[in-house]
C-alpha positions in Angstrom: 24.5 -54.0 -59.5 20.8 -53.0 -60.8 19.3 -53.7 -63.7 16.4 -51.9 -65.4 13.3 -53.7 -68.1 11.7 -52.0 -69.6 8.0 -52.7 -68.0 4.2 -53.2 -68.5 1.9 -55.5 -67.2 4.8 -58.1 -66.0 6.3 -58.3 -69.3 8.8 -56.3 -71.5 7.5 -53.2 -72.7 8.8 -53.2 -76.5 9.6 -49.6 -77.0 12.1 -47.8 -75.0 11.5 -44.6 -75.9 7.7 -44.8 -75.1 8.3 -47.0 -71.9 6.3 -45.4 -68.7 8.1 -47.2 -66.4 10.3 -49.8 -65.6 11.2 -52.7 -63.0 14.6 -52.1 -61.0 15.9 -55.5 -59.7 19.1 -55.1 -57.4 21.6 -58.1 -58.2 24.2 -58.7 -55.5 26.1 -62.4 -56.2 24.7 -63.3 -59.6 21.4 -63.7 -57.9 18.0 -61.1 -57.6 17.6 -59.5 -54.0 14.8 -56.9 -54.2 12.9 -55.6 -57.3 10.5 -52.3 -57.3 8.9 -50.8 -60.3 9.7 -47.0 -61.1 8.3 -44.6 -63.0 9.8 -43.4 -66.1 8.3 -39.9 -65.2 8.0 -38.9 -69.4 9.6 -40.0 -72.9 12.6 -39.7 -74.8 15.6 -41.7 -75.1 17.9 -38.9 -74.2 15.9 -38.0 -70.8 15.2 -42.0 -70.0 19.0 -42.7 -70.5 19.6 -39.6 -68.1 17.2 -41.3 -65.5 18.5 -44.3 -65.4 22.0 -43.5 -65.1 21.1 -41.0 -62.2 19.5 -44.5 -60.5 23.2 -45.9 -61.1 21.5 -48.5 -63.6 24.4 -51.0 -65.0 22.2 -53.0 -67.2 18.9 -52.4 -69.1 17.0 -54.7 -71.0 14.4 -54.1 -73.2 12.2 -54.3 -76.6 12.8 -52.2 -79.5 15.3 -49.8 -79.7 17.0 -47.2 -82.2 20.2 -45.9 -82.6 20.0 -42.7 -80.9 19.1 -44.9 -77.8 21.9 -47.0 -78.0 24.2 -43.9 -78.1 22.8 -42.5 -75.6 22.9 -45.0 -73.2 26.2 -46.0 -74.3 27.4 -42.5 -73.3 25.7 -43.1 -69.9 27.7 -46.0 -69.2 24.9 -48.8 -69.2 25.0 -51.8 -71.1 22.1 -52.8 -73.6 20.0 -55.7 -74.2 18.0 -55.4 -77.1 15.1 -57.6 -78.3 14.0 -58.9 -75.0 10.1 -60.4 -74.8 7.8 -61.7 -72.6 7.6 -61.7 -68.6 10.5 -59.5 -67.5 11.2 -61.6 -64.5 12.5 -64.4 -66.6 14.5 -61.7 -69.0 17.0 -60.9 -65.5 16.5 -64.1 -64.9 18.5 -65.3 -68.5 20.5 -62.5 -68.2 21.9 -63.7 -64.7 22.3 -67.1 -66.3 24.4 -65.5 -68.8 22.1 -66.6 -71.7 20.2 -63.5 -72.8 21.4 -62.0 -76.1 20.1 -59.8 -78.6 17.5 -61.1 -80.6 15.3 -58.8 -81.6 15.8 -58.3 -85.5 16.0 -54.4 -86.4 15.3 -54.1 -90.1 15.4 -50.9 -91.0 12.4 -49.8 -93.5 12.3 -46.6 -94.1 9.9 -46.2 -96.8 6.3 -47.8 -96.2 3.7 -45.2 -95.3 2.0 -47.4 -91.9 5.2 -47.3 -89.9 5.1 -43.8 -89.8 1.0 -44.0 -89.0 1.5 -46.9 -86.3 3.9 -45.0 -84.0 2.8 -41.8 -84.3 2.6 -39.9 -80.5 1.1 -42.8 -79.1 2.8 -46.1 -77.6 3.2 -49.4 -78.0 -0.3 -51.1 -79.0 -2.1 -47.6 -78.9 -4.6 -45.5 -77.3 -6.5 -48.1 -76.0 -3.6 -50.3 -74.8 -3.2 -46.9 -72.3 0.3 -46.4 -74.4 -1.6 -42.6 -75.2 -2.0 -41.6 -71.7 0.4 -38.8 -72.4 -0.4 -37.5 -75.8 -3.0 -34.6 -76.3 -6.3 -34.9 -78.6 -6.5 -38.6 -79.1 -6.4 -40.1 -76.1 -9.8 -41.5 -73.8 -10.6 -39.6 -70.7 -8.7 -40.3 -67.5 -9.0 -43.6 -65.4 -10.9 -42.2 -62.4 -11.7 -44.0 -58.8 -10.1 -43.9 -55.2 -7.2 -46.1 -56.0 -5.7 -44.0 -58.9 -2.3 -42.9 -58.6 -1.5 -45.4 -55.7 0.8 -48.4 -55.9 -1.2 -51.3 -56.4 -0.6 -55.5 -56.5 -3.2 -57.8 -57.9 -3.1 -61.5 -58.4 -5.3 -62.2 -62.0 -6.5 -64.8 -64.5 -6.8 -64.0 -68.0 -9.3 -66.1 -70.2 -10.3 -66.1 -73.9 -14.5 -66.5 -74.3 -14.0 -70.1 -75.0 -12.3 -70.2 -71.6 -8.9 -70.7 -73.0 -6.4 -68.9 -70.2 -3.6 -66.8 -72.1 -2.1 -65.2 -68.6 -2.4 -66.0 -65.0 0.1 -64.3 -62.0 -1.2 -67.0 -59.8 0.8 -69.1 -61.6 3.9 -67.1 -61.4 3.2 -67.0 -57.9 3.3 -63.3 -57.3 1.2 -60.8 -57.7 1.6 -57.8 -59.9 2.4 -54.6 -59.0 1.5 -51.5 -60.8 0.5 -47.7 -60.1 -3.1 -47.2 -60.9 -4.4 -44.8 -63.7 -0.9 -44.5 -64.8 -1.1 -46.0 -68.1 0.9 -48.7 -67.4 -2.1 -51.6 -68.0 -5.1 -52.0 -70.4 -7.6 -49.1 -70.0 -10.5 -51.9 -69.0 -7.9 -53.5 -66.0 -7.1 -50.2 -64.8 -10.3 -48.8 -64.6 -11.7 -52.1 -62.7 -8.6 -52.2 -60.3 -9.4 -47.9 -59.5 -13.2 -48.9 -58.0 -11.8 -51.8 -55.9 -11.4 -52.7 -52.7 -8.3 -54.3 -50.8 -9.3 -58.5 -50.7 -12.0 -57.8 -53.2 -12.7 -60.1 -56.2 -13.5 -58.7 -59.5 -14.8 -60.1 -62.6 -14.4 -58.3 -65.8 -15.0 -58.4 -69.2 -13.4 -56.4 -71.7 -14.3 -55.5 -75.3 -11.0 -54.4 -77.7 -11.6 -51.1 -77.5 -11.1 -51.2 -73.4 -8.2 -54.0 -74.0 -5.6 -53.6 -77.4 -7.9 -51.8 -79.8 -10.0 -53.4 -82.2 -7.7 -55.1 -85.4 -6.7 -52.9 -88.1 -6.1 -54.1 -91.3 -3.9 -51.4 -92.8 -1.3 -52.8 -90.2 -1.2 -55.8 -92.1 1.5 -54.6 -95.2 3.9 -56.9 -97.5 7.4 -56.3 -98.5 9.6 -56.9 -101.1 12.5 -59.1 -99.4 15.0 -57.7 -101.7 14.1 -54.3 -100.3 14.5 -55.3 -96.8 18.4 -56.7 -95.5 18.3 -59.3 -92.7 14.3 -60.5 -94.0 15.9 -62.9 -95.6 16.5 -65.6 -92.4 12.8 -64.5 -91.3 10.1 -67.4 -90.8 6.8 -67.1 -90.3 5.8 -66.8 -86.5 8.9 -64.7 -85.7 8.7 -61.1 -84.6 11.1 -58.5 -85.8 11.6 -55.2 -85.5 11.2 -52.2 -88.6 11.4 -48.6 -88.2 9.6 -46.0 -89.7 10.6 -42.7 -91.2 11.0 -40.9 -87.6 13.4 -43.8 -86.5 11.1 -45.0 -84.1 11.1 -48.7 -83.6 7.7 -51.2 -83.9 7.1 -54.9 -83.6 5.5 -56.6 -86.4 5.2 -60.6 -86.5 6.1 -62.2 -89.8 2.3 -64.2 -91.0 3.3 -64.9 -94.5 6.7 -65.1 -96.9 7.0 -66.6 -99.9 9.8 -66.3 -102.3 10.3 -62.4 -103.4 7.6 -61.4 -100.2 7.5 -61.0 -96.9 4.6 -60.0 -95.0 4.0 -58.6 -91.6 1.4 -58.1 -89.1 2.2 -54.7 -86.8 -1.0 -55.6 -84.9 -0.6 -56.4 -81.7 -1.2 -60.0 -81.0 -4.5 -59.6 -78.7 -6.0 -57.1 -80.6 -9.5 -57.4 -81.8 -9.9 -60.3 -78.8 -12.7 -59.8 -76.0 -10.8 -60.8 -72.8 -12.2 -62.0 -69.3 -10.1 -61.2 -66.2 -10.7 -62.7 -63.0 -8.7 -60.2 -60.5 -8.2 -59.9 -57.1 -6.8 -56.4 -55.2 -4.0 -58.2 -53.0 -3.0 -54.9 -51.2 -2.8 -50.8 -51.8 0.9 -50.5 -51.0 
């Protein structure tokens, strides 16, 4: 059996239409016996659902998701496991143990003006998160060095200015692997990884605009709970899902909610953050 996440930067990429690639893990005895990551080769539900059923893919799980998706896929023959987050490793992983399960909340909200602005040709977290790399007119100029477009793996450490560390793949224990230039990390990692050499160690640090783009604060919007079914069970910290008027799906953490409002933060959650990243070029594969 194989199953398919949705994949960036070792984690679950939270929209599956905009997803550039994904990780493949092949599954034989309830347990994981090779992985590779595969590119999605362009965007759509309809061709992403054709492409994974032409890989024989039994299982995908992922982010966000709308209901055009869903058909589609469910006309393909896969089975779908919506509102997946964090390190995709550890989504199979629950899957496997039979404890995954759709959590991601879709509400769907229709009618507020930014969720039409925040999803608008470009990808999850932006143009600078690399989610643009496809989209003409808004996006930065290519990544450019001798390691674009190869299949790289790099062990890192990611550390706030204070020196507080928010990611590490040494701890994991395995390096990440990921096809430079190709939009599928931050602009800032990718263009440090394309000048590097195999065994080097590189230091970096990152403003927002080379990492998740600075803050906005038109993506932080309040909503009538009455106007929104299933905001109701919402606390603050949780994520959800809402849609805007194109159907497309995008992530917004709950930061407030009182007793006839709920409000929601689309930004993502490192954006406006300088980051430091300590990485090392394992191998060009």
């Amino acid at each position: 059996m194989k199953v398919a996440v949705t994949y960036e930067n070792g984690e679950v990429f939270q929209h599956f239409g905009r997803t550039k690639s994904f990780k493949i893990y092949d599954v034989e005895d309830g347990a994981v016996v090779s992985s590779e990551i595969m590119s999605a080769g362009g965007v759509g539900h309809e061709a992403l659902a054709g492409l994974l059923a032409q890989y024989d893919i039994g299982v995908l799980i992922c982010g966000g998701m709308g209901a055009g998706a869903q058909a589609a896929l469910a006309e393909a023959g896969i089975e779908v496991y919506a509102g997946a987050q964090g390190s995709a490793d550890e989504a199979v992983e629950t899957y496997l143990k039979g404890e995954l399960v759709s959590t991601g909340v879709n509400c769907d909200h229709h009618d507020h003006e930014h969720g039409e602005e925040h999803d608008h040709s470009c990808g999850e977290g932006g143009c600078a998160s690399g989610g643009c790399a496809g989209c003409s007119g808004c996006g930065p100029s290519p990544i450019e060095g001798k390691n674009v477009g190869k299949t790289c793996r790099v062990h890192y450490r990611g550390t706030f200015d204070d020196g507080t560390q928010f990611d590490s793949s040494y701890d994991r224990g395995e390096p990440l692997e990921f096809v430079c230039g190709a939009g599928m990390m931050i602009r800032g990692f990718d263009a440090a990884v394309a000048q590097m050499d195999p065994g080097e160690i590189l230091d970096v640090h990152l403003m927002p605009e080379e990492a998740y783009g600075p803050a906005d604060p038109d993506a932080v919007f309040s909503v009538a709970i009455r106007e929104l079914p299933g905001s109701e069970g919402l606390e603050v910290g949780q994520r959800a899902y809402l849609t805007n008027d194109y159907g497309q799906p995008f992530i917004v953490r709950v930061i407030a909610k009182d007793d006839t409002l709920i409000t929601f933060d689309a930004n993502h959650e490192m954006a406006g953050k300088e980051l430091n990243f300590s990485i090392e070029l394992v191998e060009i594969l």
